[in-house]
N, CA, C and O of each residue as an XYZ file, in Angstrom:
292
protein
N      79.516    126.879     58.062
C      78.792    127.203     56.865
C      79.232    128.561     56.304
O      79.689    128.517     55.161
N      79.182    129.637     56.840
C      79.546    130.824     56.785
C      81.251    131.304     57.340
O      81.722    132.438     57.264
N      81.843    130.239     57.815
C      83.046    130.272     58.079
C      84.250    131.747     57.106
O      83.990    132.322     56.049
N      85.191    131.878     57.792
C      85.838    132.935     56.972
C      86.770    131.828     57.051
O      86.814    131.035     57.992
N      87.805    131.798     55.621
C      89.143    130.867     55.816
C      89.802    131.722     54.962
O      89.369    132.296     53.962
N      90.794    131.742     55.418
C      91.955    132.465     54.805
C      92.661    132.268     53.654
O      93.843    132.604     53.581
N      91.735    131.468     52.220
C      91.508    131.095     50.997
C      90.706    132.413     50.663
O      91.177    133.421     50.136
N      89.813    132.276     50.943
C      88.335    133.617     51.005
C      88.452    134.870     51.467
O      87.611    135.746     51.264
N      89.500    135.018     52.112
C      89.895    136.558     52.468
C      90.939    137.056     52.031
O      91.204    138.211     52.364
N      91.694    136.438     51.293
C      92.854    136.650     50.323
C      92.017    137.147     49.221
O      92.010    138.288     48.761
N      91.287    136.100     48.848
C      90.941    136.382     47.505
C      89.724    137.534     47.499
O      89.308    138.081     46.477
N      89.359    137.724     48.531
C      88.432    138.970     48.747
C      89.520    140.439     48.633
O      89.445    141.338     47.796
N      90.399    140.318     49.647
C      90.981    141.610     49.617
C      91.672    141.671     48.386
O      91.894    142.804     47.960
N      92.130    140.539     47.601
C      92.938    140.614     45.869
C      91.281    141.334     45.472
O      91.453    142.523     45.204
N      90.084    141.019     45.389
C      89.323    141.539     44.159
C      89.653    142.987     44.442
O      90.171    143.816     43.694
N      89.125    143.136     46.020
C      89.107    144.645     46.743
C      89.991    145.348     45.840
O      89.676    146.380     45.249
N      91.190    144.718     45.743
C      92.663    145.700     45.026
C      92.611    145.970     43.841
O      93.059    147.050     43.457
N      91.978    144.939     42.834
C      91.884    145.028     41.606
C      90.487    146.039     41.277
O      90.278    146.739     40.286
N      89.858    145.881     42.180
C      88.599    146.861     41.694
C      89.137    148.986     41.782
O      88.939    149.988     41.095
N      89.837    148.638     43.037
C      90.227    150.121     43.735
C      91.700    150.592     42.644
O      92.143    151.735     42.762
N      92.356    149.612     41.628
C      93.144    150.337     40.681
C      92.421    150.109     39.234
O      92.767    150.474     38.111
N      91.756    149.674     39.497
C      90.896    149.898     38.035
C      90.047    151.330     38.086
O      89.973    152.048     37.089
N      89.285    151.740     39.612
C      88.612    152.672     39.128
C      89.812    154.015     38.921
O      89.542    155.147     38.519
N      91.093    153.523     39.302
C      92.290    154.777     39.477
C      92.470    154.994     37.783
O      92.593    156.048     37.160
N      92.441    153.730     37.339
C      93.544    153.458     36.507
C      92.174    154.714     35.106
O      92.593    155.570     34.327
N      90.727    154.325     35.299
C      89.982    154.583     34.470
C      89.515    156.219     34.755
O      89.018    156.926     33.878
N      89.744    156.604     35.967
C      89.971    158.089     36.374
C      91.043    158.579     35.950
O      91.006    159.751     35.575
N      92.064    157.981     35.894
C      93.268    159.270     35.210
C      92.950    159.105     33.817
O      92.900    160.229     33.318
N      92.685    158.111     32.867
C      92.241    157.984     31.397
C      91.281    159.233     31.154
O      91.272    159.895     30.115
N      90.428    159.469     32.328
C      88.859    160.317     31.785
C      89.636    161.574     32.205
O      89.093    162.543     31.675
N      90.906    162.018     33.097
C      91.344    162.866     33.585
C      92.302    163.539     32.133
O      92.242    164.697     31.718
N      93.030    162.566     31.658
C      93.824    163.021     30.557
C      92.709    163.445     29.197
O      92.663    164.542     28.640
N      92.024    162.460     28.942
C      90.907    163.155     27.936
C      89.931    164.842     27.857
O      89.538    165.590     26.962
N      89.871    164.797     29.728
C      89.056    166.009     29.779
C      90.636    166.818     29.546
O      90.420    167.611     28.629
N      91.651    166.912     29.842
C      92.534    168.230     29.401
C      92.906    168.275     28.723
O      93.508    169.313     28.451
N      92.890    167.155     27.797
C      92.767    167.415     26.142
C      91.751    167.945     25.158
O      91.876    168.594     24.120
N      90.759    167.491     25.776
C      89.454    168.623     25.250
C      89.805    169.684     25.895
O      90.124    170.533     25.063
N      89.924    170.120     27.067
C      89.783    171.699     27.655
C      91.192    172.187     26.116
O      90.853    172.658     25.031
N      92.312    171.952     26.434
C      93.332    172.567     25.452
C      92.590    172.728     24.171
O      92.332    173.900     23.896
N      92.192    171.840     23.335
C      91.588    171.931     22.067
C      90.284    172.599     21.925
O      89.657    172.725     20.873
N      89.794    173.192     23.601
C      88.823    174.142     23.271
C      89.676    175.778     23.323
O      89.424    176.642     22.483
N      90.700    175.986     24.461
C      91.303    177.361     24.317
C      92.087    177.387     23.124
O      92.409    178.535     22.819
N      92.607    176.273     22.149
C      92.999    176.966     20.979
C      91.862    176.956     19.961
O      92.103    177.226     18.785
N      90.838    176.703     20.306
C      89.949    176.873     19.175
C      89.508    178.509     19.570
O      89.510    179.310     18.636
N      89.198    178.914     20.708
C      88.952    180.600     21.041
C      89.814    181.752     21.168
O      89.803    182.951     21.444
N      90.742    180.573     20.751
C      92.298    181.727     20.667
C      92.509    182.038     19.520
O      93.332    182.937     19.349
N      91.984    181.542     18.555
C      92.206    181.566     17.275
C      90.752    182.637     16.391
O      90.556    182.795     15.186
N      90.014    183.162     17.529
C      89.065    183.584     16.815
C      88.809    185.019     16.596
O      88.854    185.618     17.671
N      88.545    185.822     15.545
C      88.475    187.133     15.183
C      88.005    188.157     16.218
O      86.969    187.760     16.750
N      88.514    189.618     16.790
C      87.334    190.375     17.023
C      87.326    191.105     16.461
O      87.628    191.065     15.268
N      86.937    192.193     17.149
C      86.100    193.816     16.154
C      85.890    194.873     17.352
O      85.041    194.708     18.228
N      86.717    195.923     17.292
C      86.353    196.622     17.483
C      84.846    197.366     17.296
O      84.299    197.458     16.197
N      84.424    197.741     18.214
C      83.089    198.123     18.690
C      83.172    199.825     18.743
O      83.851    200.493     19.523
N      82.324    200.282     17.735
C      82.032    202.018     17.285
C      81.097    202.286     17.930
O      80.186    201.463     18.013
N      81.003    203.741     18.712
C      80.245    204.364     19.755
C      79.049    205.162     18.301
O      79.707    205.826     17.501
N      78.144    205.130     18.123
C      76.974    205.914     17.361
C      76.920    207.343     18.236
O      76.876    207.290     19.465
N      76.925    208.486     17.601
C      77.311    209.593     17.393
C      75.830    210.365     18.119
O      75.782    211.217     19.006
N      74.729    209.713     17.379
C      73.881    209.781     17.933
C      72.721    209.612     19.005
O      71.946    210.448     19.471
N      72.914    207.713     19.332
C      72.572    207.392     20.534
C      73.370    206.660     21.464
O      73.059    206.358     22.616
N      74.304    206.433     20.926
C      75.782    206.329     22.349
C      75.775    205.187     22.223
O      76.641    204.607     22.878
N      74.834    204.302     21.354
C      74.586    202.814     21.651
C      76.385    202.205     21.053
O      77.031    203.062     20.451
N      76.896    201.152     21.201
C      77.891    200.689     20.608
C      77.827    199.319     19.655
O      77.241    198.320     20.073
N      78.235    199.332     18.824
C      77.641    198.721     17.756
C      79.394    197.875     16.635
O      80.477    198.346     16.287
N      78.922    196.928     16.528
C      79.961    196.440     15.494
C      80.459    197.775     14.200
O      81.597    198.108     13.870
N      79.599    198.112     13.879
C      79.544    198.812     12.502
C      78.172    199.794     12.738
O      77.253    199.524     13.512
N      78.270    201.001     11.875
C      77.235    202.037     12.071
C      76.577    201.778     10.981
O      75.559    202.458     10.855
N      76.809    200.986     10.092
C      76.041    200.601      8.831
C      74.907    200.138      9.204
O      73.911    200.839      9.024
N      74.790    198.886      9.792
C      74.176    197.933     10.791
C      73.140    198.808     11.530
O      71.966    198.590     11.228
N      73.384    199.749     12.437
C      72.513    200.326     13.232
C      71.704    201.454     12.903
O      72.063    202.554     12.485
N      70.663    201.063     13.129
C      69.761    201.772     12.952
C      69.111    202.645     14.562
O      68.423    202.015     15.365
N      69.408    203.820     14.738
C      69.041    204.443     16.180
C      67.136    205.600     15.917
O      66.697    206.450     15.142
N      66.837    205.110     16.699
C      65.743    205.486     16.972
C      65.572    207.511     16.958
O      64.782    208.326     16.481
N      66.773    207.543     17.744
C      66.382    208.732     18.118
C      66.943    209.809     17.423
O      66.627    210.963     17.713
């Protein structure tokens, strides 16, 4: 009833194979996508402006611009 025949264990270890390069085959797909996003995120931050940062004269604070700041003291 439960017999193993060597029809049934062929075709067991064929699914086995087809399942174990499908999940390969769908891991390197999600593998190439994520380092194509990572790249298209470092040229998006490579590409972005800075600014020098001005020391306030008065409270040492550092600030984009002294226009901007307003110091307490």
């Amino acid at each position: 009833m439960f017999g193993f025949s060597l029809s049934k264990l062929l075709i067991l270890i064929a699914l086995i194979v087809i399942v174990w390069y499908g999940f390969k085959a769908v891991g390197r797909v999600n593998q190439k996508r994520r380092a194509r996003a990572r790249e298209a995120g470092r040229n998006q931050y490579s590409e972005l402006a800075t600014e020098n940062m001005i020391q306030c004269p008065k409270c040492g604070a550092y600030t984009a611009s002294l226009d901007a700041h307003k110091c307490e003291a």
